[in-house]
C-alpha positions in Angstrom: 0.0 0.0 0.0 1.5 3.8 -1.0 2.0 5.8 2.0 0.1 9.0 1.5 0.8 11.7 4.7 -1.7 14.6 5.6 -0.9 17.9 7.4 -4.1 18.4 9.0 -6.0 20.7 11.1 -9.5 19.0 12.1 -10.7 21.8 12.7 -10.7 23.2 9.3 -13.3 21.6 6.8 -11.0 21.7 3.3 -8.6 19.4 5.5 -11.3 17.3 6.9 -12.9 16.6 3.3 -9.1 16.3 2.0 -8.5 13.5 4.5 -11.8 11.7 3.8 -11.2 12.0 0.1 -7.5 9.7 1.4 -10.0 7.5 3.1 -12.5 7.5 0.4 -9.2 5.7 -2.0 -9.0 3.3 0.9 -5.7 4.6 1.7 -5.4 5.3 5.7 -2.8 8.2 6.0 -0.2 9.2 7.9 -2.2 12.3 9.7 0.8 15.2 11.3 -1.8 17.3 13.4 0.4 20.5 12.3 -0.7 22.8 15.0 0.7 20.2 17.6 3.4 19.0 16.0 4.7 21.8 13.3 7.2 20.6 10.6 10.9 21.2 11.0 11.9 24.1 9.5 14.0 21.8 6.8 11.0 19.8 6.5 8.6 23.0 5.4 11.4 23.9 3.0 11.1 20.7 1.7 7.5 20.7 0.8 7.1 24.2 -0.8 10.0 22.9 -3.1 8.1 19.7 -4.0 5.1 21.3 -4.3 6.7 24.0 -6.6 4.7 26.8 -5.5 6.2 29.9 -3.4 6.8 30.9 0.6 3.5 33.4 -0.1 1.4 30.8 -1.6 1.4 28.3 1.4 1.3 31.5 4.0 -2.1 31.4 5.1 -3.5 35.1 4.9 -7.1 34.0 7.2 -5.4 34.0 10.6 -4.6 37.0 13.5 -0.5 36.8 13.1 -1.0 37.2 9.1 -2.5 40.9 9.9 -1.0 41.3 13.5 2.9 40.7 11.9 2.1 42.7 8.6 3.3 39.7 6.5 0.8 40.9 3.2 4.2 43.6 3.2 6.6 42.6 0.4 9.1 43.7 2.6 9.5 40.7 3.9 11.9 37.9 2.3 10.7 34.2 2.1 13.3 33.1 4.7 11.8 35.8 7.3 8.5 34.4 5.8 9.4 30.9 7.0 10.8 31.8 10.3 7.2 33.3 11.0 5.6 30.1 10.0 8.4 28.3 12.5 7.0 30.0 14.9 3.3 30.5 14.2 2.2 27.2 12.7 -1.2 28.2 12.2 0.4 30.7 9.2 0.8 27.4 7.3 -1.9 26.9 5.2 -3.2 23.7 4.3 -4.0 21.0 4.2 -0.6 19.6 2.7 -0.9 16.0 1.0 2.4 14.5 0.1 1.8 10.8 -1.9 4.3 8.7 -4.6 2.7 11.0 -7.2 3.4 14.6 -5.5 2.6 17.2 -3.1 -0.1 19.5 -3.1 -1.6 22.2 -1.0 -5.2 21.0 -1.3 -7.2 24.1 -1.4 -9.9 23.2 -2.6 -10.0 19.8 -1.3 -10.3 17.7 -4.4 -6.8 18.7 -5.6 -6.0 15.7 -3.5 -7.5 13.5 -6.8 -4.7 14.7 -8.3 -2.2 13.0 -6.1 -3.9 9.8 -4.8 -2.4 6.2 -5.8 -5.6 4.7 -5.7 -9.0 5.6 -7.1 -11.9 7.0 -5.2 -13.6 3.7 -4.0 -17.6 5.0 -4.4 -19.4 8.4 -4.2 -17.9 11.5 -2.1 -19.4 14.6 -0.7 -18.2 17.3 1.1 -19.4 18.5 4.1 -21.4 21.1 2.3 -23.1 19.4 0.1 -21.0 19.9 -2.8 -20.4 16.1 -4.4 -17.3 15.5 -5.9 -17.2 11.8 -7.0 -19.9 9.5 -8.1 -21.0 6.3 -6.7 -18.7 4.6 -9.6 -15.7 6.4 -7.8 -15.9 9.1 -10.9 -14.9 12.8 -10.6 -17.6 14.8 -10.8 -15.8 18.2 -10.7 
């Protein structure tokens, strides 16, 4: 079975639909409950590399440091950038899924698709309603 690892926040519902989207591929993850216990510094490098996108992309804007710290200021260089998210986890924005077939920031939560080693094992909805796979394990969006 591929090892498929989550960096989630259950309390955010585009991670909790990501992570039943890994379930929904009968794949049981690896789940790193971020907030608790943050990624190394190396570690956080590491994914924004693999996931190809930049520091600002995976700085998550919705949270009180964001506007409390000023970090929407270009002023500030991607290593400071990272440093802040060392030590304000919530400034990570997720959830991050990292499989044999990439990494993705999985905003909105079926990006996952993308990624998973294994199909989508019957129909999908996410918590608001909105369906994203079919009863044949399909992609609906």
């Amino acid at each position: 079975m591929s090892e498929v690892t989550i960096y989630h926040n259950p309390k955010c519902g585009t991670s909790r639909n990501t992570l039943e989207m890994i379930r929904n591929a009968g794949i049981e993850p690896n789940v790193i409950l971020y907030l608790e216990t943050p990624p190394t510094r190396e570690t956080l490098v590491k994914l924004i590399a693999d996931m190809g996108i930049s520091v600002r992309e995976v700085l998550r804007k919705k949270c009180d440091p964001y506007v409390e710290l000023g970090l929407d200021d270009a002023k500030w260089s991607d290593e400071q950038l990272i440093d802040f998210m060392m030590q304000h986890p919530i400034l990570i924005n997720r959830p991050i899924v990292v499989t044999e077939l990439g990494t993705k920031l999985c905003r909105p939560s079926e990006e996952v698709l993308d990624i998973l080693p294994q199909a989508q094992q019957g129909a999908f909805t996410k918590e608001d309603g909105e369906k994203v796979v079919d009863a044949e394990g399909k992609r609906l969006l």
